[in-house]
C-alpha positions as CSV (number, residue, x, y, z in Angstrom):
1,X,-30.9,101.6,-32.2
2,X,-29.0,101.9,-29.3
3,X,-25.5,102.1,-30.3
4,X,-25.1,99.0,-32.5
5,X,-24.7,98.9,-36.5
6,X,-27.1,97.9,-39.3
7,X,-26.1,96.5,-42.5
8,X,-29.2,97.4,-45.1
9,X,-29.2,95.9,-48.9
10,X,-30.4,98.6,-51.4
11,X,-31.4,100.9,-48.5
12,X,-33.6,103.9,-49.1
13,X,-31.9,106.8,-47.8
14,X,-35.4,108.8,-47.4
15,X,-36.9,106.6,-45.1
16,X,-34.0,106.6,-42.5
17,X,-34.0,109.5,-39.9
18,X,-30.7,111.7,-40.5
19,X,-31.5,113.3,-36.8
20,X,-30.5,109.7,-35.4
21,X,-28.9,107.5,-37.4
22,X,-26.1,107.5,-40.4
23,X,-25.3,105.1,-43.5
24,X,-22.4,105.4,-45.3
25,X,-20.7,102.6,-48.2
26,X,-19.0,99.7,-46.8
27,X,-15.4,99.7,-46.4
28,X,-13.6,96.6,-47.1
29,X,-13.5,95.2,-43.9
30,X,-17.9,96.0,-43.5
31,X,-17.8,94.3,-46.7
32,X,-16.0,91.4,-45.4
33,X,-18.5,91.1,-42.0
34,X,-21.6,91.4,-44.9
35,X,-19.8,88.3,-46.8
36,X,-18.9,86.5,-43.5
37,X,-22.6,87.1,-42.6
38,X,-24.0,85.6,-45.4
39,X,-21.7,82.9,-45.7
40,X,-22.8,81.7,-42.3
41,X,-26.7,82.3,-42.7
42,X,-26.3,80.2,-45.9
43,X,-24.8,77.4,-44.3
44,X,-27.3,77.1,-41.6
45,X,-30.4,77.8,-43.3
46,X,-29.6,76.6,-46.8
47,X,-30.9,80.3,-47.8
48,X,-31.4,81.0,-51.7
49,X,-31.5,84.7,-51.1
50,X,-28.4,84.4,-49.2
51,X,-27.1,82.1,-52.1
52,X,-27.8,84.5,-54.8
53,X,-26.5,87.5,-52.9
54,X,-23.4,85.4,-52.7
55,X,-23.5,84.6,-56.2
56,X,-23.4,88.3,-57.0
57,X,-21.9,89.9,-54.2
58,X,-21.5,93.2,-54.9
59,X,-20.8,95.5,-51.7
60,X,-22.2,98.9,-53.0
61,X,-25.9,97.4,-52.4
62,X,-25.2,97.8,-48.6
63,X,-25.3,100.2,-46.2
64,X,-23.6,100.6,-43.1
65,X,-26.4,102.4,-40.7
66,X,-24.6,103.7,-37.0
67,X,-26.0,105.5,-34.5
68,X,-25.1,109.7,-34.5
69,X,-26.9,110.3,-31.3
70,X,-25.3,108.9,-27.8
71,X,-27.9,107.0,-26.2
72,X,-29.4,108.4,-22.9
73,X,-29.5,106.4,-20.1
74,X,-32.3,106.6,-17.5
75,X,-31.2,106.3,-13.5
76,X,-35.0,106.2,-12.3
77,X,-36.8,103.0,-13.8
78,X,-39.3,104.1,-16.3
79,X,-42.9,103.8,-15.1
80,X,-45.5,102.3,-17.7
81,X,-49.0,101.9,-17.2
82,X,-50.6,99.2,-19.5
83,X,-54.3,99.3,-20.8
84,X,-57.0,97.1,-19.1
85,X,-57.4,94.8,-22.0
86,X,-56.9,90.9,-20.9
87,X,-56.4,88.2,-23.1
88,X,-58.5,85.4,-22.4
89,X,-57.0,82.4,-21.0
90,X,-56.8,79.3,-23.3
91,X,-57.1,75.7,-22.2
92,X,-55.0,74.4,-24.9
93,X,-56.8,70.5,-24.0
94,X,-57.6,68.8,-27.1
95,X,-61.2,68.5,-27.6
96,X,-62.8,65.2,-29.3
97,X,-59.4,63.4,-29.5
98,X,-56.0,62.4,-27.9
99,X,-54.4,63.1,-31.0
100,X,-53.2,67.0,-31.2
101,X,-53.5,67.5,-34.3
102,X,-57.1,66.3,-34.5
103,X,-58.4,68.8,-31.5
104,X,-59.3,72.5,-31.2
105,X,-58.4,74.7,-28.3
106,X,-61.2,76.4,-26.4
107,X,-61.2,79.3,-24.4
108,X,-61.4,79.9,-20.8
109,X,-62.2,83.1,-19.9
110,X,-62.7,83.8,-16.2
């Protein structure tokens, strides 16, 4: 995380790292946001997890996870070297057919 917030449901305080981040309950206006969230996600997706969270909505099941640790920003661009693997290159032409649905791809590899 670099600075932003994380809303967890039923989070498992074990398995985030105290040294950099911190949860706390949701105040009323976090627990607003959570609702607001999931009032929008339902109404574009239709969601019945979203739906039943609504249903039930009960704001001691989140978590409101921050940053505690200033993020460090780097003046020098960082240099990475990747490994020598190469995907192979895929023709994605359809073979045995026009129809898409009916061919295969094949690989290229050069």
């Amino acid at each position: 995380m670099t600075g932003g917030v994380v809303y967890l449901l039923d989070a498992d305080a074990e398995s985030l790292n105290g040294d950099y981040v911190s949860a706390s309950p949701l105040d009323s206006v976090d627990g607003k946001t959570v609702r607001d969230l999931l009032e929008q996600h339902f109404s574009l997706t239709q969601s019945w997890i979203a739906r039943e969270l609504l249903n039930g909505f009960n704001p001691a099941r989140f978590v409101r996870v921050k940053t505690c640790v200033k993020p460090v920003f780097v003046d020098e661009p960082l240099a990475i070297e990747f490994c020598s693997f190469r995907f192979p290159r895929l023709d994605w032409g359809w073979a045995g057919s026009s129809a898409p649905n009916r061919g295969s791809w094949r690989s290229n590899q050069h």
